[in-house]
N, C-alpha and C positions, 0 to 999 in steps of 0.2 A: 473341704473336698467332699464331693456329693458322689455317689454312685446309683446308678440306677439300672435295672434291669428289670426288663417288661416281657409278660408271655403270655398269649391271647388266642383264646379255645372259644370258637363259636361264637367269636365274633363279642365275647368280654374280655376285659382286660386288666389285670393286679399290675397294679405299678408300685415297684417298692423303693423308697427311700431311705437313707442315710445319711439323719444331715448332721451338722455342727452350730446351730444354732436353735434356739428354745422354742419358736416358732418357723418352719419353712413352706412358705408360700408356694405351692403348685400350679402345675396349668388347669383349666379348668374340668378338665377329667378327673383329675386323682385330689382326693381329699389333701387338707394342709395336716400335718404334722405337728406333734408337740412332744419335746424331747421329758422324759421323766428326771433326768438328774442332771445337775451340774457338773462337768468335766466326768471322772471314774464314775460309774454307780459304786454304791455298797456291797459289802461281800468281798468272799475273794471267790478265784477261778478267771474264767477268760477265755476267746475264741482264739482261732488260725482261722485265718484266709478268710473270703469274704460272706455274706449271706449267701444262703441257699434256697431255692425256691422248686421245688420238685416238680420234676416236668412229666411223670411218667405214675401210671398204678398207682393204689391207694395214696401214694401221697404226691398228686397231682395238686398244683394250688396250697400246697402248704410248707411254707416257712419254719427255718434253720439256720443254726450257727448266728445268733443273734449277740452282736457286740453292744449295739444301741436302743436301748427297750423306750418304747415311745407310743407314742398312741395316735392314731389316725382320725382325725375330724369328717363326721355328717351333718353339714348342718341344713335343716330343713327351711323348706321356702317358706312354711309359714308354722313357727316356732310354738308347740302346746305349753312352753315351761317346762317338760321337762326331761331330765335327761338320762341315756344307760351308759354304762360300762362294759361292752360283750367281749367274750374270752374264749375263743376257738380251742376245739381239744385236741387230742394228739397223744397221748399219755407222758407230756413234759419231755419229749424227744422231736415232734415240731406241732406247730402251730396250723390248723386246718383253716386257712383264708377261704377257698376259693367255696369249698362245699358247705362250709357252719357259718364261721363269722362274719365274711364280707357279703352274703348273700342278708344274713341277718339282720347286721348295720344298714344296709341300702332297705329293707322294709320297713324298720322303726322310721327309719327317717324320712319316708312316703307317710308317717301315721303323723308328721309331727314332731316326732322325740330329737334333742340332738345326740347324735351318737358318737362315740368314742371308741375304734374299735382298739384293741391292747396288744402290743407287742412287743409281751414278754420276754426276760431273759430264761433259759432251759437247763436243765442240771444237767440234761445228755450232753450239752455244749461245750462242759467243763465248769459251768459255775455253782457255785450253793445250791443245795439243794433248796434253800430258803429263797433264794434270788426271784423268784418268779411272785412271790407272797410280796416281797419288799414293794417290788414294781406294782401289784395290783392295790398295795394300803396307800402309795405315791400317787399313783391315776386320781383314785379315791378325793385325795387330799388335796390335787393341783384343780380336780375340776368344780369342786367345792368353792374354793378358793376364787374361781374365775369365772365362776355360774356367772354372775353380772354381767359379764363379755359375752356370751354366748345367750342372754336373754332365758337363762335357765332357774326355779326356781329352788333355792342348796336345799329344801326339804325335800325336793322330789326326787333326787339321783339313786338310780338306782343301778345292779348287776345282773348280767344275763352272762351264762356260761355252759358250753359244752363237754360232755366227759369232763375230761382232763380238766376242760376248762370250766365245768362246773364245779369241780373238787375246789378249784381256784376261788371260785366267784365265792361258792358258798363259806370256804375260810376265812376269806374278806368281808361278810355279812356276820359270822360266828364270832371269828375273832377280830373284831378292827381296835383294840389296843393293844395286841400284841407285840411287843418293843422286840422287831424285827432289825431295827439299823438304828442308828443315832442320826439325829437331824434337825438341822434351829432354824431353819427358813422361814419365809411367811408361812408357806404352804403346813408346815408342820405345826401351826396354831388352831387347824380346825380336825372336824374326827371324820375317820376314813369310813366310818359308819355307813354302809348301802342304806337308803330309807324302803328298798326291798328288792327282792332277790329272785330271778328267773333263773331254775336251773332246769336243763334239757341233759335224760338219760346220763346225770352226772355220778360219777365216782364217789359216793361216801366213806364209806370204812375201809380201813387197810386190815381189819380182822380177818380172821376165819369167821364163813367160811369161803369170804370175797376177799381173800388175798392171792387174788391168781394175775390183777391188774399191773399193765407197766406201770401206771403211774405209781402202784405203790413201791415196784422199782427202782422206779429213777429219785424216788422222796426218800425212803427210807432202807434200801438194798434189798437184798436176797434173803438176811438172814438180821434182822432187826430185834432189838429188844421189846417187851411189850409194853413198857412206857411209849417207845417209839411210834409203833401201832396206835397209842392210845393218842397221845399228841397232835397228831396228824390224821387223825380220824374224824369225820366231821359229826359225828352222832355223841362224843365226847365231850363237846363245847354246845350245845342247845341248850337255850334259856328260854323264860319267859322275855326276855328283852331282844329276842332275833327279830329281825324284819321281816314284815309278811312275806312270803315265801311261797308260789309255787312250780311245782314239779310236774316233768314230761317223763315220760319212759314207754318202752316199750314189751311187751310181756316177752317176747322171743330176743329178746338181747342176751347176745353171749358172752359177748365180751364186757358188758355192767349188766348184771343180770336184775330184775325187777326187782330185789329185793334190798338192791341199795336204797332206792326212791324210797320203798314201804317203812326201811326202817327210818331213814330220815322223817320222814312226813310222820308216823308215830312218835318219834320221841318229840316233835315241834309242838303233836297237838298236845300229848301229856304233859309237854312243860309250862302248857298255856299260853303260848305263841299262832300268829295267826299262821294258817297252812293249808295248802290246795294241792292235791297230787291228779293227774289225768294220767293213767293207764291206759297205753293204747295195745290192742291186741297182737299187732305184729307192728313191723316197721322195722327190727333191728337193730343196728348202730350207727348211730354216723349218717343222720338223714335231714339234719338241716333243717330248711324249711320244706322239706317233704315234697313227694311230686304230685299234680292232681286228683292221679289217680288213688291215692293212699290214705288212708282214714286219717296218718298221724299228721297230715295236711291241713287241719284243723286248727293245733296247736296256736296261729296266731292268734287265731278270731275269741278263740278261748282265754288266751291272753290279753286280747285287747278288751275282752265284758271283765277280767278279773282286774284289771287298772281301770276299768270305768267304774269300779263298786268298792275299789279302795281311792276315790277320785283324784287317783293320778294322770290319767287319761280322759279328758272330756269330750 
């Protein structure tokens, strides 16, 4: 059984699926699909009623109530090798398509990259608070797995993520052995390892004195232990072995305020990891691929000289 529901602002269009098999072939507007789990995912918790897609204010174009976490396919006309993982933020209460991710995914994939965009499961929805981590080390693993098909090379996949969903990406770049769920498939023969990591104005710490974030939240409650905090902190897990990495922000963000970036990108360089932070003066939150007129408008092209000098991008 497929469900679908379509909403089209200015003449774009998010088309969302729900399907029952491992691959679902689309018309030729809407990317194909690929389901992350066999039958139940892992975890426990669970939705009522069907996806939600927000028609109105701040969360216009973004996605809830997600039963079926799966990932959306870009693939580009003429294929560089190699590929992302991007992960729209929201603070793990929904999923920001229309303004972070889907506009993100459709650029990498004008550059060449094939993309994957992620459609996690959310602990607002009722499930684990883990559940969204399981799905993004699963993406990881399946598109590794299946680089061959996609004409991608498994050294070059990398993650790109907003807020929320950089808290995400960067977890999956920090921790990718993190025994999340039990699993013997093919796919769970290779490592969920990002080979490097975009994050844009992402959520690092759930410490003081940046614990004022939903996402720390909806991960770890109101009133958490400070193992908790430290656990799920991304500035707790930096090694020398993290994947090159860099960071967007912007100085006037309120709601991830600049100093999550500064201490991630510190403790990256002190632990002798590679690491690039771009500070941009204002911008905000939640700005995407930026508008013309905005300095933080930059960001790709910055992005794209910093994968041409780690030659992931040619």
């Amino acid at each position: 059984m497929m469900q679908r529901r379509t909403l089209i602002r200015a003449g774009a269009a998010l088309t969302l699926l729900a399907g029952a098999m491992p691959i679902v072939p689309l018309a030729a507007a809407t990317p194909e699909e690929i389901l992350l789990w066999p039958g139940v995912p892992p975890g426990n918790g669970g939705v009522t009623g069907p996806e939600k897609l927000g028609e109105a204010g701040a969360g216009f174009g973004a996605l809830s109530n997600i039963a079926t976490p799966r990932m959306r396919v870009y693939r580009p006309a003429v294929p560089n090798g190699a590929a992302v993982l991007v992960a729209g933020g929201g603070g793990y209460f929904r999923i920001q398509l229309w303004k972070e991710s889907t506009p993100a995914a459709q650029w990498l994939q004008a550059q060449g990259f094939t993309v994957f965009e992620l459609l996690y499961r959310l602990p607002n929805d009722g499930w684990d608070a883990s559940a969204p981590f399981m799905d993004a080390q699963r993406a990881m693993k399946i598109i590794r797995s299946r680089a061959g098909e996609f004409a991608v090379d498994p050294a070059k996949i990398g993650v790109m993520g907003f807020s929320a969903g950089g808290h995400l990406a960067g977890f999956t770049a920090l921790q990718p052995k993190r025994a999340l769920y039990a699993g013997s498939d093919a796919y769970e023969k290779v490592s969920a390892r990002p080979d490097f990591a975009v994050l844009l104005f992402p959520v690092v710490t759930l410490r003081k004195p940046y614990d004022t974030t939903r996402t720390r939240r909806e991960i770890i409650g109101e009133k958490p232990s400070a193992k908790a905090e430290a656990d799920w902190s991304l500035d707790t897990h930096v090694s020398k072995d993290a994947p090159p990495t860099i960071i967007f922000a912007a100085a006037d963000d309120t709601t991830t305020p600049p100093g999550h970036g500064i201490l991630l990108f510190e403790k990256l360089t002190a632990a002798g990891a590679s690491a690039e932070l771009h500070m941009f003066r204002d911008g905000g939150h939640g700005w995407g691929l930026g508008k013309p007129d905005q300095v933080i408008s930059q960001w790709p092209t910055l992005f794209t000289h910093w994968a041409q000098s780690l030659e992931i991008q040619k």
